[in-house]
C-alpha positions as a LaTeX table, in Angstrom:
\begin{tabular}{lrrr}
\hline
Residue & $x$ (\AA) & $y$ (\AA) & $z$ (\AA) \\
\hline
Unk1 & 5.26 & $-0.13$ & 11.15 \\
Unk2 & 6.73 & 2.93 & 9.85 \\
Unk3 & 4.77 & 5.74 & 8.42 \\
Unk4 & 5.92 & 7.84 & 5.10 \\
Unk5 & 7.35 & 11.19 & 5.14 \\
Unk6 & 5.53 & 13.46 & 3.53 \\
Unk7 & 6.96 & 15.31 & $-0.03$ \\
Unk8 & 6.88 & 18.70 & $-1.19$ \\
Unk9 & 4.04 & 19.54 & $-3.77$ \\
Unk10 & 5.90 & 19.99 & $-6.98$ \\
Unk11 & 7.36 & 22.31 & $-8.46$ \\
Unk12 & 5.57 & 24.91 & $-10.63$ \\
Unk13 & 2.13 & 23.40 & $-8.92$ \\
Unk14 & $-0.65$ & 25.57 & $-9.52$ \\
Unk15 & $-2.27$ & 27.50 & $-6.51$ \\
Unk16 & $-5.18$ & 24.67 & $-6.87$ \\
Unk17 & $-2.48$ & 21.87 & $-6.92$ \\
Unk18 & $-1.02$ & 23.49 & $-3.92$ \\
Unk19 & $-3.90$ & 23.69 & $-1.69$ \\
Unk20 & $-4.61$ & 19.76 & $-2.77$ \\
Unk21 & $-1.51$ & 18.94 & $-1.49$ \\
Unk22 & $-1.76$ & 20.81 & 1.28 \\
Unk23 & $-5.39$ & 19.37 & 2.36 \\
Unk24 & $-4.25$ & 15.87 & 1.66 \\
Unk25 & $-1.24$ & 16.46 & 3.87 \\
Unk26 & $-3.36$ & 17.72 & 6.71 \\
Unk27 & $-5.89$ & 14.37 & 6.25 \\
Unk28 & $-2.56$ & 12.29 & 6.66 \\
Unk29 & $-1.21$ & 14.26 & 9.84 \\
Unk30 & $-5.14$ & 13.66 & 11.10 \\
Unk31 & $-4.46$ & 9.59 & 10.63 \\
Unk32 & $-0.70$ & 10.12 & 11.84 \\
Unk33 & $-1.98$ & 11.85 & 15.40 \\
Unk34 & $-4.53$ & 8.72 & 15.72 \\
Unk35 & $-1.83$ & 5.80 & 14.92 \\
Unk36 & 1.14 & 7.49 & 17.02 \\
Unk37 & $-0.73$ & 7.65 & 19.95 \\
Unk38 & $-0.15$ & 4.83 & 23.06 \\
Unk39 & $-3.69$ & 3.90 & 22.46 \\
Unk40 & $-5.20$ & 4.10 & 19.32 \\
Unk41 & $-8.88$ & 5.22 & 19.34 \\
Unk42 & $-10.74$ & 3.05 & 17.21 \\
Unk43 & $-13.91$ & 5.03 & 17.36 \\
Unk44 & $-12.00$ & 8.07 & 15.82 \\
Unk45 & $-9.82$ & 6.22 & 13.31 \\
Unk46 & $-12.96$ & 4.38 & 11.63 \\
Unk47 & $-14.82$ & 8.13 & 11.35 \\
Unk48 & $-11.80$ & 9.63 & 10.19 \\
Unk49 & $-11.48$ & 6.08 & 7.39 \\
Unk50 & $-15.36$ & 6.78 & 6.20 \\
Unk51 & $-14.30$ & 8.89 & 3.65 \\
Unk52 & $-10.80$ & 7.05 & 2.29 \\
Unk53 & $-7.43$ & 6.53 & 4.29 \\
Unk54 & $-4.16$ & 8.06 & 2.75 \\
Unk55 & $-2.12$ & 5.42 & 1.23 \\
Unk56 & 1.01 & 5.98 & 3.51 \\
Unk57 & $-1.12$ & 4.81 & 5.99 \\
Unk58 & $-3.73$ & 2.51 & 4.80 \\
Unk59 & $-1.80$ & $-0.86$ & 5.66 \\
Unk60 & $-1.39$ & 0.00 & 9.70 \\
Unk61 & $-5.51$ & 1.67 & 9.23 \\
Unk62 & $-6.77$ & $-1.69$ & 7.93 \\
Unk63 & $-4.43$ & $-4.22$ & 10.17 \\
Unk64 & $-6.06$ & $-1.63$ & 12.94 \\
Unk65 & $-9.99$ & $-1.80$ & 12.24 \\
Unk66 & $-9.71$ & $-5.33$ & 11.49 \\
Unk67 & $-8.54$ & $-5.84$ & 14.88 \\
Unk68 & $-5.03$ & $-7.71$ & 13.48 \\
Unk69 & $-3.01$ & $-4.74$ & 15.08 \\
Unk70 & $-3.86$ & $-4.59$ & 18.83 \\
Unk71 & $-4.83$ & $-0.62$ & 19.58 \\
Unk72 & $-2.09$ & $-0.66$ & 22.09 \\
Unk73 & 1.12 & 0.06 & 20.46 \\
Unk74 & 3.26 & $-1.18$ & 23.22 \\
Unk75 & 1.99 & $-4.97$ & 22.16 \\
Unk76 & 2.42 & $-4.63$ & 18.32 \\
Unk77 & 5.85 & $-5.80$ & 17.61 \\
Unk78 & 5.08 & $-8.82$ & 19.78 \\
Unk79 & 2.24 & $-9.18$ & 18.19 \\
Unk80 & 3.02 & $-8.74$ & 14.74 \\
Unk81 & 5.90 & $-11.48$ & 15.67 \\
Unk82 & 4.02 & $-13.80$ & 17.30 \\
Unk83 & 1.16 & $-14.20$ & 14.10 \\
Unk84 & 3.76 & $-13.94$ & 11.55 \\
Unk85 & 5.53 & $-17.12$ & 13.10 \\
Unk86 & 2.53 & $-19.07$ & 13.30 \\
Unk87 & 1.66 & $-18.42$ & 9.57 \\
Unk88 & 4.90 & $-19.52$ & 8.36 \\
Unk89 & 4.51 & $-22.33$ & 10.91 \\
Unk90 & 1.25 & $-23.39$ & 9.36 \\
Unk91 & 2.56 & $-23.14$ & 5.69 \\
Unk92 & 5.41 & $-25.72$ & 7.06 \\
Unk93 & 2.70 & $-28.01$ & 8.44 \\
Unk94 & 0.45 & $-27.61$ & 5.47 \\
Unk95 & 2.34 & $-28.87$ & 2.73 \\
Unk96 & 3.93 & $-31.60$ & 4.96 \\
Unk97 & 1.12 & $-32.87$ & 6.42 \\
Unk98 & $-0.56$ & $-36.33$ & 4.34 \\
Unk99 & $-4.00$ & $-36.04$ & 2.83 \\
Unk100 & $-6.26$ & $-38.80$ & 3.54 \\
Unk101 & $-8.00$ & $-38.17$ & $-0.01$ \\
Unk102 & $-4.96$ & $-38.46$ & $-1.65$ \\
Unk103 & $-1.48$ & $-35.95$ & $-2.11$ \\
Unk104 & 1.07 & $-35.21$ & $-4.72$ \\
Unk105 & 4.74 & $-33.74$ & $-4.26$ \\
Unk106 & 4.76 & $-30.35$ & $-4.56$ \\
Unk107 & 8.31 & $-29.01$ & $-5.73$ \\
Unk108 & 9.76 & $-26.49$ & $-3.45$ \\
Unk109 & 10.66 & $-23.99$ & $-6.62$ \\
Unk110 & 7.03 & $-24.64$ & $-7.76$ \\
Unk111 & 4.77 & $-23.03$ & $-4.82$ \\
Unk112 & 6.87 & $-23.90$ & $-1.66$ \\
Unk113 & 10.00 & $-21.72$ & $-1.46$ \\
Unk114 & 12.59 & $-22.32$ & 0.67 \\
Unk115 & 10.13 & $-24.65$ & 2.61 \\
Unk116 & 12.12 & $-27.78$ & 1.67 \\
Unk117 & 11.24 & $-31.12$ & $-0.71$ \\
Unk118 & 8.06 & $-32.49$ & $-1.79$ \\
Unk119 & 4.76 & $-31.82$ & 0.13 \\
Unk120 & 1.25 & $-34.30$ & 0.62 \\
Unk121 & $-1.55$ & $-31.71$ & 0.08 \\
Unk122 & $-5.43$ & $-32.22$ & $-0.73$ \\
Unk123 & $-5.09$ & $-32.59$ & $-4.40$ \\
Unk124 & $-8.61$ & $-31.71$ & $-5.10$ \\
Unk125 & $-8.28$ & $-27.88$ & $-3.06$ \\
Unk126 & $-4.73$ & $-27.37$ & $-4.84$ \\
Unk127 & $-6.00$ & $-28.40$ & $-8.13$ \\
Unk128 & $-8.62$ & $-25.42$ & $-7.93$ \\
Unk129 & $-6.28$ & $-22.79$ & $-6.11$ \\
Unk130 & $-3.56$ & $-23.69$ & $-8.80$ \\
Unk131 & $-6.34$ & $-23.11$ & $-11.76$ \\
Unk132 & $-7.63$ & $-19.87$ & $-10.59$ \\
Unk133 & $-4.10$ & $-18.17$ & $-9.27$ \\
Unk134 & $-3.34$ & $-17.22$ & $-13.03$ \\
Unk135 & $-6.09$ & $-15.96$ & $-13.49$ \\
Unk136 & $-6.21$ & $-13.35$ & $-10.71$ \\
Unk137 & $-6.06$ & $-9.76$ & $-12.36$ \\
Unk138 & $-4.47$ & $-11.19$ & $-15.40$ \\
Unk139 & $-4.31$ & $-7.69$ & $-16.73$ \\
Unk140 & $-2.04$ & $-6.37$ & $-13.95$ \\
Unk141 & 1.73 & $-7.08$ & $-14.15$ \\
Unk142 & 1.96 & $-7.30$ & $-10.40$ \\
Unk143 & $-0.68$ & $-11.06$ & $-10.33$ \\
Unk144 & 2.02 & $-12.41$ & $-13.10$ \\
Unk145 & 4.60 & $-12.54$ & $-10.90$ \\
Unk146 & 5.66 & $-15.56$ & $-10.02$ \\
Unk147 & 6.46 & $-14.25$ & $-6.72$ \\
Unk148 & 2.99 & $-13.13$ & $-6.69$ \\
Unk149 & 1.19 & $-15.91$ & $-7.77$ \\
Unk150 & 3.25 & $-18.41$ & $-5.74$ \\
Unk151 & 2.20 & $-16.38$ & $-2.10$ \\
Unk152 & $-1.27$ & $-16.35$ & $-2.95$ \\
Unk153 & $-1.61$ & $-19.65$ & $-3.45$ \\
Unk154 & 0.12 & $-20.06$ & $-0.11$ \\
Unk155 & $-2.34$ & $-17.84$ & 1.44 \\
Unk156 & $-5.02$ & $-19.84$ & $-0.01$ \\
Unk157 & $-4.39$ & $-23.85$ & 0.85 \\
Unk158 & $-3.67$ & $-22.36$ & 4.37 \\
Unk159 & $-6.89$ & $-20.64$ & 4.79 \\
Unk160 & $-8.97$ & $-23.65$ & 3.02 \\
Unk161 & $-7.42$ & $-26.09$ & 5.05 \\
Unk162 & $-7.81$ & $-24.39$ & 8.19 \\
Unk163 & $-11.62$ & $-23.91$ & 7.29 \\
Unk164 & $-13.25$ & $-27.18$ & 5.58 \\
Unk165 & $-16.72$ & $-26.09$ & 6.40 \\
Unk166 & $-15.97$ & $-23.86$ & 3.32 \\
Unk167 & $-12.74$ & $-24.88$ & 1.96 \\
Unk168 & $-11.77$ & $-22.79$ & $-1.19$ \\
Unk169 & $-14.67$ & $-21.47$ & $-3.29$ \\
Unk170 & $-14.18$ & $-19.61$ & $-6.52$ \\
Unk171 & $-14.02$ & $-15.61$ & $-5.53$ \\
Unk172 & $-12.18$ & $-15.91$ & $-2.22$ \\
Unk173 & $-8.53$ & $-15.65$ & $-4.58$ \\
Unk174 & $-9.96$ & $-11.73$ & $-5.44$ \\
Unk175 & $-10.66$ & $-10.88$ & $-2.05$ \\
Unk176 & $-6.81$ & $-11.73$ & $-0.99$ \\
Unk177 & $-5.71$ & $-9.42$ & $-3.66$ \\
Unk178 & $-6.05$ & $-5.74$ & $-1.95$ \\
Unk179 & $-4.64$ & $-7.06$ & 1.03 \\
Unk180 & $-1.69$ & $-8.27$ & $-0.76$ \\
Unk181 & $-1.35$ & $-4.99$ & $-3.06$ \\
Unk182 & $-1.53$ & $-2.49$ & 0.03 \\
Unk183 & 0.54 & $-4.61$ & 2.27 \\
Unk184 & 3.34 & $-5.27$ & $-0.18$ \\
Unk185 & 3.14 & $-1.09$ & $-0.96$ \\
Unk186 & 4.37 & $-0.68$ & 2.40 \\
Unk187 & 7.93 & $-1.83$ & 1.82 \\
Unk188 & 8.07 & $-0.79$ & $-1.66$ \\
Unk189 & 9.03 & 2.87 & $-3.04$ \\
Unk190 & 6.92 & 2.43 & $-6.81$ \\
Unk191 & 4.12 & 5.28 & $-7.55$ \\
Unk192 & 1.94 & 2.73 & $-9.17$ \\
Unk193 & 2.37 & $-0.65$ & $-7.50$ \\
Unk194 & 0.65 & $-2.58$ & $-10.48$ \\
Unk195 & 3.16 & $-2.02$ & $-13.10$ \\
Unk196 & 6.41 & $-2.31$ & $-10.67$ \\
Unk197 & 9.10 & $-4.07$ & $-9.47$ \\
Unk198 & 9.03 & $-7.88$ & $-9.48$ \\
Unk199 & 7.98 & $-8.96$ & $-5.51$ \\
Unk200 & 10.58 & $-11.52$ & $-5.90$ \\
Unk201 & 13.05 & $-9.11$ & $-5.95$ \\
Unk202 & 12.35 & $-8.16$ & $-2.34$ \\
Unk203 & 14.24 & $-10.06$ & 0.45 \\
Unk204 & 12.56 & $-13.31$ & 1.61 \\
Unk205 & 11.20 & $-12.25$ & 5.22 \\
Unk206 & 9.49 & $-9.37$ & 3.70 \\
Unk207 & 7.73 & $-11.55$ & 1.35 \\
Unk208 & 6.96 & $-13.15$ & 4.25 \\
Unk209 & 5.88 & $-10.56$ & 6.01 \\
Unk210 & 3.36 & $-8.88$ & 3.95 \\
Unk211 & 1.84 & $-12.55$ & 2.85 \\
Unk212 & 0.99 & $-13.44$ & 6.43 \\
Unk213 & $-0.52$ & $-9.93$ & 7.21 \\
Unk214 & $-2.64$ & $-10.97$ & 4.29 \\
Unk215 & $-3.30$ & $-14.20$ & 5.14 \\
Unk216 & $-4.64$ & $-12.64$ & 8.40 \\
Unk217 & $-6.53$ & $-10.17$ & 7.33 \\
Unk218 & $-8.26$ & $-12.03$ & 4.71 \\
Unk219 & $-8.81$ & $-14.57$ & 7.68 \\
Unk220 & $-10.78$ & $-11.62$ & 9.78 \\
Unk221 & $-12.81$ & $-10.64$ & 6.35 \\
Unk222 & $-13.85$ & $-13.75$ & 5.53 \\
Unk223 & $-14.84$ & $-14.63$ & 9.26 \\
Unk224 & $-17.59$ & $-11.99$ & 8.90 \\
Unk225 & $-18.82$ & $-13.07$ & 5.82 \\
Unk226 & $-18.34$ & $-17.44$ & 5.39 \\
Unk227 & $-21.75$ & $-17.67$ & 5.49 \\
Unk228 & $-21.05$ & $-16.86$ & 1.53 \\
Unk229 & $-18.97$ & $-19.47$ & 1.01 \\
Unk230 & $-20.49$ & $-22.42$ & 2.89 \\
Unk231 & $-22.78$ & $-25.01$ & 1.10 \\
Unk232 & $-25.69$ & $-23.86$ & $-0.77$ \\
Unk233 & $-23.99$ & $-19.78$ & 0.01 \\
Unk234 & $-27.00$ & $-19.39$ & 2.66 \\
Unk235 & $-24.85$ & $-15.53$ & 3.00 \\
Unk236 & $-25.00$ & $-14.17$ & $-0.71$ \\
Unk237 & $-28.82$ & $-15.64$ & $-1.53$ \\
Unk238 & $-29.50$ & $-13.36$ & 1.93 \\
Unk239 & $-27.91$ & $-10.89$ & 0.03 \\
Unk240 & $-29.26$ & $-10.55$ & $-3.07$ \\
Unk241 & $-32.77$ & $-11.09$ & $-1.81$ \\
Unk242 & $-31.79$ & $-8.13$ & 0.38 \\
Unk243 & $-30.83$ & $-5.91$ & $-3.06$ \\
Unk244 & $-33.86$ & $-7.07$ & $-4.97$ \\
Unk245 & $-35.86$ & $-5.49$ & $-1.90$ \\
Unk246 & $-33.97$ & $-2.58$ & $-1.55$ \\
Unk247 & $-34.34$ & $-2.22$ & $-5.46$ \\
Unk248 & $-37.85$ & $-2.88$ & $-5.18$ \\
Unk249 & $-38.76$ & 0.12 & $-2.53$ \\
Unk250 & $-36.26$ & 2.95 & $-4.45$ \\
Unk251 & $-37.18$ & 1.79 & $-8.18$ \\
Unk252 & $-39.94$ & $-0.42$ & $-8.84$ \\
Unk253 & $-40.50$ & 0.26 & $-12.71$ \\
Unk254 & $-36.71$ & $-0.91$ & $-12.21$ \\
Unk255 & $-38.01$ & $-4.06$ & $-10.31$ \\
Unk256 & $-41.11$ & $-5.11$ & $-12.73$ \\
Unk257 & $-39.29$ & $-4.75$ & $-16.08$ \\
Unk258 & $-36.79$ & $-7.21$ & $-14.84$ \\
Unk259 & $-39.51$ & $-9.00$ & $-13.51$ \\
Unk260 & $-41.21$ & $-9.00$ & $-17.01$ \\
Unk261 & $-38.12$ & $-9.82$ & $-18.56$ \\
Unk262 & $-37.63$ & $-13.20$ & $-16.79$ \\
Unk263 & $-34.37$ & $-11.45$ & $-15.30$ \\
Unk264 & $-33.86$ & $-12.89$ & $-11.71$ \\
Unk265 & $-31.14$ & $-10.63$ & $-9.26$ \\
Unk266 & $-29.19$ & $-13.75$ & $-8.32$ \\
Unk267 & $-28.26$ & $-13.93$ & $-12.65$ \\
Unk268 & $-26.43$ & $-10.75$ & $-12.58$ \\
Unk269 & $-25.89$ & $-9.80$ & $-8.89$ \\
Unk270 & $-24.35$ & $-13.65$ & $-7.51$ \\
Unk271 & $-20.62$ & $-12.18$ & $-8.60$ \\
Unk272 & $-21.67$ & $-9.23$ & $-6.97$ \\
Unk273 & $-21.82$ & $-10.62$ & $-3.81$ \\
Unk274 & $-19.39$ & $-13.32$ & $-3.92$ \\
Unk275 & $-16.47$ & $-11.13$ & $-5.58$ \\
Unk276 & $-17.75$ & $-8.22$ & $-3.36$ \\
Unk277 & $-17.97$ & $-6.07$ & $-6.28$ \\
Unk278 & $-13.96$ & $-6.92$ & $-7.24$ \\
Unk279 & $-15.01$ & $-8.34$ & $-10.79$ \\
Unk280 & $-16.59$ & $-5.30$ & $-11.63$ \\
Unk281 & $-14.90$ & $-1.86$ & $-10.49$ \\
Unk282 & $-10.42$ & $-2.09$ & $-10.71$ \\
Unk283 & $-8.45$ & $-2.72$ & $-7.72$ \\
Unk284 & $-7.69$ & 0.57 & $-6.76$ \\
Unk285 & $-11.37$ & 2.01 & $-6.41$ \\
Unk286 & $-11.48$ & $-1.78$ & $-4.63$ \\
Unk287 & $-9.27$ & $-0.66$ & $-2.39$ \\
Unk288 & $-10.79$ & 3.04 & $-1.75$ \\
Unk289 & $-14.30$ & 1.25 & $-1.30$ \\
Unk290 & $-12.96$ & $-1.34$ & 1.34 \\
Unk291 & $-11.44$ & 1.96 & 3.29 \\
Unk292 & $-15.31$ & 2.32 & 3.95 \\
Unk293 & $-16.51$ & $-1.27$ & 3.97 \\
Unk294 & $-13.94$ & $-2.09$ & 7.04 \\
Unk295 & $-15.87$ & 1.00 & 8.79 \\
Unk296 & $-19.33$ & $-0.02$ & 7.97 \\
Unk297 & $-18.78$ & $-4.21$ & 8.59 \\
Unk298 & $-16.35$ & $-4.67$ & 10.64 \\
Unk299 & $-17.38$ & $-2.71$ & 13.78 \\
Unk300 & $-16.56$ & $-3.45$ & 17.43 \\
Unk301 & $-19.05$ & $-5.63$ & 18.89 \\
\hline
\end{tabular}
């Protein structure tokens, strides 16, 4: 994985532009010195990630800490290789593979690109990927893509079908979407990824590229956390019992009015927790608050 020059500050800048610059520059040579090395020390890289990781270098940071990237840089290339193959393998088998329940063709232009003809798939998992793709981040030019739209359902129907103890619940299509974002920013040149170019312009094995990273990494998120997503979502009611607690010691007037109220935590915190907060702050301060969550959750064992 390459990592970004860095620019000039520009012209004109004032002295207090300057210095920003010039302290942001220095936090990105700190990251640089970390992910150049043989052996990347994860210790240091998720202290130096606590407080936000530099876009140029917030793809190979995450892929790192969620232990997709192995810390030894001699075995990443293989690596990165090896996992993207057996994505694209599993998309293959996926939509080729006969439901028991029941399948429809899927149309190769439709969701399947350059994957062949018609595909048997669980009808009742695609039906509910295929209703809640268009309505990922609406708002945002990049999720109307059909380029876009047509990876993350990919992404998806792989992940459900390769987990049936939770197959696809409502809120897992946000949490693909900043893994897809900062991935695809990697091979793109656009200040504000959101509004840019068409992903469909790109050539077809980067597309393929970035959506197995995702696919990946979403798979490493969601392996920590599919106790949310499992019958009767044993993970968030843990949760939000755990908020209502913690709301209880710090604020209890807080606590009792709601109490008095008849408001219950799990009415207006449940998105909270199964969205992890994506529903309710933009993408981008998403992204800056998983920089942090990967540090605090997704520790070395």
């Amino acid at each position: 994985m390459n990592l970004v020059n860095h620019s000039p500050p520009p012209p004109g800048a004032s002295a207090k532009e300057t210095e920003a610059h010039s302290t942001r520059i220095s936090r990105v040579n700190k990251f640089k010195r970390i992910l150049q090395s043989s052996t990347v020390s994860l210790p240091e890289l998720r202290d130096l990630a606590w407080s936000g990781i530099p876009e140029e270098v917030r793809a190979m940071t995450w892929q790192l800490l969620l232990g997709y990237l192995p810390a030894n840089s001699d075995r990443r290339v293989s690596t990165l290789e090896r996992k993207r193959k057996e994505y694209l393998d599993g998309v293959r088998q996926a939509f080729e593979r006969n439901s028991s329940i029941g399948s429809k063709a899927v149309p190769a232009t439709s969701s399947t690109p350059n994957l062949g003809g018609g595909r048997g798939i669980d009808e009742a998992i695609w039906h509910q990927i295929s209703i809640d793709i268009p309505r990922t981040n609406p708002h945002i030019p990049l999720y109307a893509y059909e380029a876009t739209q047509r990876s993350l359902e990919r992404i998806l129907y792989v992940w459900a079908i390769r987990h049936p103890a939770s197959g696809y619940v409502q809120g897992i299509n946000d949490l693909v979407t900043p893994f897809w974002q900062v991935f695809l920013g990697s091979y793109i040149t656009d200040s504000d990824i959101e509004q840019g170019m068409d992903p469909g312009q790109l050539p077809q094995p980067v597309i393929n590229a970035v959506e197995a990273d995702s696919f990946w990494c979403l798979t490493k998120l969601l392996d920590g956390i599919q106790d949310n997503y499992i019958y009767a979502q044993p993970g968030i009611h843990r949760q939000v019992n755990a908020l209502h607690d913690l709301t209880r010691r710090i604020d209890l007037a807080l606590t009792k009015h709601l109490e008095n109220e008849g408001v219950e935590f799990m009415q207006f915190s449940f998105r909270w927790m199964n969205c992890l907060l994506m529903r309710e702050i933009s993408i981008k301060n998403t992204i800056r608050m998983w920089d942090t969550y990967m540090v605090v959750y997704l520790e070395e064992p």
